[in-house]
C-alpha positions, 0 to 999 in steps of 0.5 A, a space after each residue: 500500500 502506498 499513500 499519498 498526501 495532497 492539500 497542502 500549501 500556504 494559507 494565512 493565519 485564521 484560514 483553511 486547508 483540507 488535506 487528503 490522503 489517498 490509498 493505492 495498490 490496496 485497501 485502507 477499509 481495515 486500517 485505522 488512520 491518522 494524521 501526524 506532523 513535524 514542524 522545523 527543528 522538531 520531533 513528528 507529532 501525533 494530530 488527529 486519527 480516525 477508527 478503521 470503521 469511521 466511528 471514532 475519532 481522536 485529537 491531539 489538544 492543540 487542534 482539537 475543536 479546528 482540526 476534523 478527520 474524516 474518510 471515505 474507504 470507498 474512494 480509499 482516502 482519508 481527509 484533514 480538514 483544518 479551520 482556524 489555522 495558526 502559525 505554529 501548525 506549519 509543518 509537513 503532514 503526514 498520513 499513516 496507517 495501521 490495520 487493526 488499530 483504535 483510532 486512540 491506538 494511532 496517537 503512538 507513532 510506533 509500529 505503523 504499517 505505512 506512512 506518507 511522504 507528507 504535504 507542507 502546509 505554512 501558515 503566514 501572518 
């Protein structure tokens, strides 16, 4: 499976960006799935993740209530969609995926099955 981000770019501060992460050479129905990002100079970051079946969500405290994770098994594609932006939410996004795992599950980076080879988004003043 291989997985690929797109969405990303530059929007100013209090804006929005919706991320996509889409699926080929198999299957991402059994997968739970999730969002991390590594800003400059720091370590990759858990934000959001989301249960193999939809059901379930979990967000990382600092984009709680801006950040929504969503997907569609269907078209194989996982999305991010991000209001209310801020500076410090530049970073490079990146989606990963792991069969089996809770949607809380996925805020432990370890172990993941696949991973993307992100998206930037740079939020300006």
């Amino acid at each position: 499976v291989q997985l690929v981000e797109s969405g990303g770019g530059l929007v100013q501060a209090g804006g929005s960006l919706r991320l996509s992460c889409a699926a080929s050479g198999g299957t991402l129905s059994m997968y739970g799935m999730g969002w991390f990002r590594q800003a400059p100079w720091k370590e990759r970051e858990f934000v959001a993740a989301i249960s193999w079946r939809g059901g379930t969500t979990y967000y990382a405290d600092s984009v709680e209530g801006r950040f929504t994770i969503s997907r569609d098994n269907a078209k194989n594609t996982v999305y991010l969609q991000m209001s209310s932006l801020k500076l410090e939410d530049t970073a490079v996004y990146y989606c990963a995926a792991d069969k089996g795992r809770t949607a809380q599950g996925m805020g432990v980076m370890d172990g993941m099955d696949y991973w993307g080879k992100g998206t930037l988004v740079t939020v300006s003043s």
